[in-house]
C-alpha positions, -999 to +999 in steps of 0.1 A: +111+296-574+130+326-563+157+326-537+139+349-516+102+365-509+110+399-511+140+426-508+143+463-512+179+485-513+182+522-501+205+543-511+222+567-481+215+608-491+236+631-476+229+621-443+250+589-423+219+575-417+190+568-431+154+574-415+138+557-446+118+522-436+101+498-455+084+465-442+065+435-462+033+407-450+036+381-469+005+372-468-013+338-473-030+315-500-037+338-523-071+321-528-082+342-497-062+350-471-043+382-461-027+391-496+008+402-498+013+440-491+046+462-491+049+495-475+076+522-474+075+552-454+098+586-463+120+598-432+114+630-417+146+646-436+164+648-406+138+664-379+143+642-345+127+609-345+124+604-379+137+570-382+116+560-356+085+579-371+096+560-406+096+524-387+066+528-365+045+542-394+051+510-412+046+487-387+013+501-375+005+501-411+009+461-415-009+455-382-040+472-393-041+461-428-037+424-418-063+424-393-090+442-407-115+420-432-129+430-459-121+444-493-090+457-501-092+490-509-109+499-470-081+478-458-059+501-474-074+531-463-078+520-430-045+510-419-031+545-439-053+561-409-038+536-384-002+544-395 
């Protein structure tokens, strides 16, 4: 077994920040629950807000992918319109 679920690294641009976000659901039993989905969403290359955008677009992303039913690829489609 590994010593952790997931991980991801950024590397900083030229910027001292970084508006880059990425967030993971784990999932469940992956006889049929909510399978295990990743999502990483680009900055706004330095326009205001874009961290935040970044976050939020990942977070709204999870939330609508883990509770919609059904297969995945609408899941997948749907929470892209969510986020």
């Amino acid at each position: 077994m590994n010593a952790f679920e997931h991980a991801w690294q950024t590397t900083r641009g030229a910027r001292e920040y970084q508006e880059d976000s990425a967030a993971v659901a784990n999932g469940s039993s992956p006889a049929g629950g909510v399978p295990r989905v990743a999502v990483l969403a680009d900055g706004m290359g330095g326009h205001t807000g874009g961290a935040l955008a970044s976050r939020v677009c990942c977070e709204q992303f999870l939330e609508a992918f883990t509770k919609r039913n059904g297969p995945v690829p609408d899941r997948l489609r749907d929470a892209l319109d969510a986020a």
